[in-house]
Every structure is written in structure tokens, then in C-alpha cells.
C-alpha positions as CSV (number, residue, x, y, z in Angstrom):
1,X,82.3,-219.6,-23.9
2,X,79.1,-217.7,-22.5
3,X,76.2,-220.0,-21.6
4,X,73.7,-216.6,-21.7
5,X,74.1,-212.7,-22.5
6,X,73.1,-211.0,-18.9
7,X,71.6,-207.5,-19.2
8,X,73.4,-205.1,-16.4
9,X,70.7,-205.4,-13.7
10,X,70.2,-209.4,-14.9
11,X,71.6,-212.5,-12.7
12,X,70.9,-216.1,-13.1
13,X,69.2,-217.6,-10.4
14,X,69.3,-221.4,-11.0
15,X,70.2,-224.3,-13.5
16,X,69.4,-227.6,-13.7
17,X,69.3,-230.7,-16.2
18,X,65.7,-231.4,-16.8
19,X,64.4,-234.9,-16.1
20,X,60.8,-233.6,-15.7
21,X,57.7,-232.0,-17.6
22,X,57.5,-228.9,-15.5
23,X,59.3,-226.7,-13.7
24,X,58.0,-224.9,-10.8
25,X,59.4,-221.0,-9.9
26,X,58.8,-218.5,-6.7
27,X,59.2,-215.1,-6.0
28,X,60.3,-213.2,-3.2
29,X,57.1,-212.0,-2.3
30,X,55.4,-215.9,-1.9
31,X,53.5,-215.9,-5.8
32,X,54.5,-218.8,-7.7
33,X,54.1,-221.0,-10.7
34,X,54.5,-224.2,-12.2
35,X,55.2,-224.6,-16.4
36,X,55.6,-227.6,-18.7
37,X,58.8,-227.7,-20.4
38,X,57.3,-227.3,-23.6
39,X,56.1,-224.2,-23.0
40,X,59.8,-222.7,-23.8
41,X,62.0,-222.3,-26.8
42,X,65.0,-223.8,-27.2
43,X,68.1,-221.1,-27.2
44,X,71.5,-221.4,-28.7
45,X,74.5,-220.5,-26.5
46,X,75.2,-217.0,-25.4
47,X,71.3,-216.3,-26.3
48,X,69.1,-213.6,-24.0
49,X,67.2,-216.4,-22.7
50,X,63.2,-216.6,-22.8
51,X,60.6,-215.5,-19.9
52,X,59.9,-217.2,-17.6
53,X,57.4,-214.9,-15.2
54,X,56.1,-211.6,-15.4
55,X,58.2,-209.8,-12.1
56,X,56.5,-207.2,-10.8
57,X,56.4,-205.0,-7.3
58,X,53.7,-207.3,-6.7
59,X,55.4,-210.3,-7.3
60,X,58.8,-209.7,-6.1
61,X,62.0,-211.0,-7.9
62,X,62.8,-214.3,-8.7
63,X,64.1,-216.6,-5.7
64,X,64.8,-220.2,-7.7
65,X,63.3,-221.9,-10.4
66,X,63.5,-226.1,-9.9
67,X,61.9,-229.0,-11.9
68,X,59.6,-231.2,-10.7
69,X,57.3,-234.3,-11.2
70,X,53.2,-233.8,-10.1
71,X,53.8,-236.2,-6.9
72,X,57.0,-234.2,-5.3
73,X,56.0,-231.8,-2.5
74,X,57.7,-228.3,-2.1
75,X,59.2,-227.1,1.3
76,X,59.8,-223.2,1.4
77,X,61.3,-221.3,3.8
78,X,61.7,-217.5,4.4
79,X,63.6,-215.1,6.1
80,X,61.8,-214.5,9.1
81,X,61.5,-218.8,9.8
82,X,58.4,-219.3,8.7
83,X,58.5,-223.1,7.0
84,X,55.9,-224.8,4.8
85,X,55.6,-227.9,3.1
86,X,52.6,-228.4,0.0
87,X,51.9,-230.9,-2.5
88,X,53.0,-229.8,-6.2
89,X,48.7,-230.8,-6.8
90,X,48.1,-227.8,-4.9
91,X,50.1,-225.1,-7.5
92,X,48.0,-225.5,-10.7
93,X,49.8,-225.5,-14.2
94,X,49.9,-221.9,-16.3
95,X,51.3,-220.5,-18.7
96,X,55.5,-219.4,-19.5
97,X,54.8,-215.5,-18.5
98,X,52.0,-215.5,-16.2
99,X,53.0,-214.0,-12.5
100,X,51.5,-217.2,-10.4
101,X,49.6,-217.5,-8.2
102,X,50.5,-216.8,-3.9
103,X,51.9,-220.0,-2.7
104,X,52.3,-218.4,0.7
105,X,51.0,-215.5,2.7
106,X,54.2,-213.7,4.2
107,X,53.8,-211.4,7.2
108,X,54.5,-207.8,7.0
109,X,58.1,-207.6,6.1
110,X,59.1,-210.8,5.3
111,X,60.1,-212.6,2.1
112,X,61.0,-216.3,0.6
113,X,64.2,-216.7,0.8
114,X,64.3,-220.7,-0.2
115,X,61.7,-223.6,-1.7
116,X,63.5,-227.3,-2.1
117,X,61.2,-230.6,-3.4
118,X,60.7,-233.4,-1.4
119,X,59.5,-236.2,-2.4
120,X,55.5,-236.9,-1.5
121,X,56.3,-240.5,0.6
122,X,52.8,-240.9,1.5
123,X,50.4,-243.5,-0.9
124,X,53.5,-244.0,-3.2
125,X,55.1,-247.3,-1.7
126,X,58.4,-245.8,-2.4
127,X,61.5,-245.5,-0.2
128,X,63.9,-242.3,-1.5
């Protein structure tokens, strides 16, 4: 049973259950995005899927696409070492097939190759 109908040059870079209103996505080239939930149609099975961001040369492909709440903070990583850690408050909300915004200057040759949420311990009280 098919979950969703791939074109040739298509692959699936991430799935999750959503507990969240929005999910946040980044490209290769360090533009990114975050989306409520509701900005997406519901597909049946084996569907083609809907949009998500409009990939460009500009933009670079697709690394991973992860839900999250407003007071998680995102950690990316890329290929030539460069780390960085943000507050979600920093990536404004916009629309399902907008290209984002740059979350992170690269240098000259190098990419994203990783972003993972944390959560945002300071002013919450909370342990995780």
C-alpha cells in the first residue's frame, strides 16, 4: 500500500505525526520557512502530495521539514561545521509555497546539511 505517488526525480524527505500548529522547513542553500498546519489540504493515500516551498536555484532543495511549537529553538548544522542555534520567534510565519526567508548565511561552497529543535529552556521553568 503506497503512502504517496513519487514523480521520477521526487524523494521524501521527512515524516512525522503532528502534535503542533506549524511546521518549519529548510533548504540546502540556508532559506527557510515556518507554516501553520492549516495552511495544507488533507490527501488520501497514494495522493501526489501538496507544496510545500517553491525550490528554486536560489533556494536549494529541500533538507527536512519538522514540526514545531513557537517556544522550541532550532539547531542547524552544515557541511562544512558551521553550527547555529535560533529561537523559532526569529523565523516569522508565511505562507504554504513561499521560498522563506535565509535562516543562515553559508560561506562560499557550503550547504545545510541538518536543523533538529530543541527545546528553548530559558524563562519556561521547565525541565525536558
Amino acid at each position: 500500500m503506497a503512502g504517496i505517488r513519487l514523480e521520477k526525480d521526487d524523494e521524501v524527505v521527512g515524516l512525522e505525526v503532528l502534535k503542533t500548529g506549524t511546521i518549519l522547513t529548510i533548504t540546502r542553500k540556508g532559506f527557510g520557512k515556518r507554516t501553520t498546519v492549516d495552511d495544507y489540504r488533507k490527501t488520501a493515500r497514494a495522493g501526489k502530495g501538496v507544496i510545500n516551498l517553491k525550490v528554486s536555484e536560489k533556494t536549494g532543495d529541500v533538507v527536512t521539514t519538522v514540526s514545531v511549537n513557537p517556544e522550541e529553538s532550532i539547531i542547524i548544522t552544515t557541511a562544512k561545521g558551521m553550527v547555529i542555534r535560533t529561537s523559532l520567534k526569529n523565523i516569522r510565519i508565511m505562507g504554504r509555497a513561499a521560498q522563506g526567508v535565509r535562516i543562515v548565511k553559508l560561506a562560499p561552497g557550503d550547504n545545510v546539511t541538518d536543523l533538529v529543535k530543541v527545546p528553548d529552556a530559558v524563562g519556561n521553568g521547565e525541565e525536558n
